[in-house]
N, C-alpha and C positions, 0 to 999 in steps of 0.2 A: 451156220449163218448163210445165208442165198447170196447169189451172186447179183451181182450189178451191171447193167447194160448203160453205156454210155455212148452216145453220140454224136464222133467228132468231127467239128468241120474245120478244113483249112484252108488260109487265103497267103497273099504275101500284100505286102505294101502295093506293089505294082497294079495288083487286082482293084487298092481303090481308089487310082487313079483317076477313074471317070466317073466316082462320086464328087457332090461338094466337099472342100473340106469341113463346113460346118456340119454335114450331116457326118462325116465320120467320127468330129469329135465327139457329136450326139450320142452316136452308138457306144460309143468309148464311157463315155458318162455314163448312157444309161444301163449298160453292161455294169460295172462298178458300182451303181445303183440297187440291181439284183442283186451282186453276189452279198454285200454290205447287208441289205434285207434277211436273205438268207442268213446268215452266219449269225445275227442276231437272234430271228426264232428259235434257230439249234440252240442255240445257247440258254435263252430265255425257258426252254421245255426242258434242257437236262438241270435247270437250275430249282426245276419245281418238280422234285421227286417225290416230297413229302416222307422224307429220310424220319425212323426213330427219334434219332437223338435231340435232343431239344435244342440243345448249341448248333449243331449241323445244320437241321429245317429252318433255324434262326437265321444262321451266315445266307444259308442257301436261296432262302426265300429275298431276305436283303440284295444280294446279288443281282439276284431276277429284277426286282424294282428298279434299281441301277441301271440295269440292261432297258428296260423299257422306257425307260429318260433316255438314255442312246439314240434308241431304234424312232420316238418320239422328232430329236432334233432330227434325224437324218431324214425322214419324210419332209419335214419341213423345209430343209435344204434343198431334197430332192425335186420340190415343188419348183421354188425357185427355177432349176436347171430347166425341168419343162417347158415353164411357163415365161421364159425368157425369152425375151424381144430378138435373143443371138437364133433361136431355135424357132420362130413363127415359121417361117418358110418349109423346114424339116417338118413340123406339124403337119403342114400345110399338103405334104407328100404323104406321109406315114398316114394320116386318119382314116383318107380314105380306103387304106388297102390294108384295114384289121380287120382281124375279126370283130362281131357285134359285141363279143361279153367283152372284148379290151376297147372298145371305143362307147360302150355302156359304163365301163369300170375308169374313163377319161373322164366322160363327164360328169360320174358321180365324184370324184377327187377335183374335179376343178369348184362344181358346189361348196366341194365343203369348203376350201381355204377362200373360197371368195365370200365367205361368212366371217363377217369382225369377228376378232376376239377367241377363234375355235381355239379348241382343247388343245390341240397340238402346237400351235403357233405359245401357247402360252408354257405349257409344258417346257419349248426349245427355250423362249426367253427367258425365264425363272427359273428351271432347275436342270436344262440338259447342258446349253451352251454359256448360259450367262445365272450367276447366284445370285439371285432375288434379295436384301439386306433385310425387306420388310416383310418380307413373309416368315422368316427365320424367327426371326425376331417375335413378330407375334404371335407365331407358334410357341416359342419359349414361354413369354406373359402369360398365352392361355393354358399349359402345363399344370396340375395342380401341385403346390408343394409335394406331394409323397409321390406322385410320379419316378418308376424305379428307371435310373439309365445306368446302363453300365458298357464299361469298357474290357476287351479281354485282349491283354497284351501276352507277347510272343516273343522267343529270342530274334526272329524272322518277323520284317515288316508284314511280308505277305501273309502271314499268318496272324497278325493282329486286327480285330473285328472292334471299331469305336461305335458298339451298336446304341448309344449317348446319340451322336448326330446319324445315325438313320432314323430312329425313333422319331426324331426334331423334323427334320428332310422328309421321310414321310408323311407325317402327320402331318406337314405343312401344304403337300401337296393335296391331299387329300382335301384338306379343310378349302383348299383355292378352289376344289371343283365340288363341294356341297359340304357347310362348315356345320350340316346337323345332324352327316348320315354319313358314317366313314364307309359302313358296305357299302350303300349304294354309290357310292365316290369310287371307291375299285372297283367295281363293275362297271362303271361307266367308263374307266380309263382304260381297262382291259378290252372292252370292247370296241369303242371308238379308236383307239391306234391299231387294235389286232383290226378292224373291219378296212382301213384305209391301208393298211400294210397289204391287205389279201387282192385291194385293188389295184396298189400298185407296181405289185407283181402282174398280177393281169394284162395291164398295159406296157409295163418295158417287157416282159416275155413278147407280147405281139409283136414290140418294134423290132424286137431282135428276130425273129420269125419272118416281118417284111425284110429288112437288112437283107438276113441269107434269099430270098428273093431277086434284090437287087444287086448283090455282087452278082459278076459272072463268074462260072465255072467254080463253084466252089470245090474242093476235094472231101469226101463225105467217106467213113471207115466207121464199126462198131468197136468199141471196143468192152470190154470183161472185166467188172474188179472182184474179184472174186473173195467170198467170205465176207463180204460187207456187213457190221453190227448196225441191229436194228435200235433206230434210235429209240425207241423207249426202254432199252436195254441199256441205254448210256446216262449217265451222270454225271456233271461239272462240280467237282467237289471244291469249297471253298478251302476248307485245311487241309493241307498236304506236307506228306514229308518230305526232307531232302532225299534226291538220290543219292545210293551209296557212293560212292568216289572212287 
């Protein structure tokens, strides 16, 4: 496995004294912004291995969907924090001192939520942060009788898979974003969050890139993680055993 180079910088409190406080909490946010981003894609790739076992790719692939309802609200959250009347001023510093692909990948993200009704804003409000009653529901009605759901119970909660309400939960989603074409629905959901995720990495990486700019004197060291696994070597398995004791 290859090693890993990382590089660390360090401040102390003191150091950002002679920023605003609004711009620190900004950075604070949009740091927690990134890392939330990230943790989600790793997660969302090891979850789509496309494993043998049929139960396993079932759990696994459900999982991933899950994750993408997540990652879905958190952009939309994210937006919010940006685009907050606390943070105009901090905008107002940062824009001009990115780079073009993060102040291209700004105002491609501010298009899109300033469009009624986008995928993501609906996504957050129906199925990441808030349960939809009516969509469930008429998912159920449009179900045909012999529709097979099952449920696969466990002596361990965590190990129990109600793939019944994924089945419901996704098809429901799908049908909100094209109720005649389930592929083209996942591809459009795949694409539209993964495209808006990829920009809004783009732009908190710059701010944080201006930030180290603006602190003074940062302390900056390499450091080495050695043996790092390569993610497509990794897996998020949904069943799992207890550890021994």
């Amino acid at each position: 496995m290859p090693d890993l180079e990382l590089h660390k910088i360090s401040f102390t409190k003191r150091q950002l004294k002679h920023l605003d406080e609004k711009e620190v909490v900004f950075v604070v946010q949009i740091a927690n912004l990134l890392q939330e981003l990230s943790v989600l894609q790793k997660m969302i790739y090891m979850s789509s291995k496309g494993v043998q076992n049929a139960i396993e790719r079932m759990a696994e692939n459900n999982q991933a969907m899950f994750l993408y309802r997540i990652l879905a609200g958190i952009l939309f959250e994210g937006w919010n924090i940006i685009n907050s009347k606390t943070y105009k001023a901090v905008i107002g510093i940062y824009y001009p001192l990115l780079e073009d692909k993060a102040k291209k990948s700004f105002a491609e993200t501010k298009n899109y939520f300033e469009a009624k009704n986008n995928l993501i804003e609906r996504l957050r409000n129906n199925f990441s942060f808030h349960y939809n009653f009516g969509y469930v529901r008429n998912c159920i009605r449009g179900l045909p009788d012999s529709e097979p759901l099952d449920m696969f119970i466990a002596s361990e909660y965590g190990n129990c898979r109600y793939t019944a309400s994924d089945t419901i939960i996704n098809v429901a989603i799908l049908k909100s974003i094209d109720k005649d074409d389930m592929k083209s629905a996942m591809k459009i959901l795949l694409d539209e969050v993964g495209n808006i995720t990829r920009k809004f990495l783009d732009f908190a990486g710059g701010c944080i890139s201006v930030f180290a700019k603006r602190c003074p004197k940062l302390a900056a060291e390499s450091v080495v993680l050695e043996n790092a696994p390569k993610l497509d070597e990794l897996r998020l398995n949904y069943f799992v055993a207890r550890p021994d004791d």
